[in-house]
N, C-alpha and C positions, 0 to 999 in steps of 0.2 A: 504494500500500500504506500503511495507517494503521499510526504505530508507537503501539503500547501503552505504556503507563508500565511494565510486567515485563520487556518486550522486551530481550531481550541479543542481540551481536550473531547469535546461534545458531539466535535464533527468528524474525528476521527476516532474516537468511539462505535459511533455509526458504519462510519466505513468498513471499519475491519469486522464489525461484529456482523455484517453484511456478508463477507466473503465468508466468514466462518459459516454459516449456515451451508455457503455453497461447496464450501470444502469439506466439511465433518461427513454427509454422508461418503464421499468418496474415499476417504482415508480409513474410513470403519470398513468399508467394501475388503480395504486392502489389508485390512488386519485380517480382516476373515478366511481371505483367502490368501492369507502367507504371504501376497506379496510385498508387503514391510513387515519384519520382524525385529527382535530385539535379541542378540543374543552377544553372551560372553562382553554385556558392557558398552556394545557397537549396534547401530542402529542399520538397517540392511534393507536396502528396496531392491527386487530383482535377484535376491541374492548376493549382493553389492555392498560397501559399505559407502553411505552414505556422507559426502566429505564436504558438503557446502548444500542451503536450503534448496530443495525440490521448487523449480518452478512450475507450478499446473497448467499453464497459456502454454507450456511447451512442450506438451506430453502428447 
């Protein structure tokens, strides 16, 4: 989420809790079906460790 120079906490509040909505079910998808898991400490999508945030616009 880009924060705007107006941005109070109020409006980027909104924002992010916006995407939340649209990201939670897909990340629960992914726990479900393994393809992100936690293991030995290391966070793993695809099987992969995970080394910088997921962008979802890019999937």
């Amino acid at each position: 989420v880009k924060v705007a120079q107006n941005d109070n906490v109020n409006t980027l509040a909104k924002r992010v809790h916006e995407l939340e909505h649209l990201i939670y079910p897909q990340v629960v998808e992914w726990i479900c079906n393994q393809t992100i898991q936690y293991q030995s400490g290391q966070a793993l999508f695809k099987g992969k460790p995970i080394s910088k945030p997921l962008q979802l616009c890019q999937m």
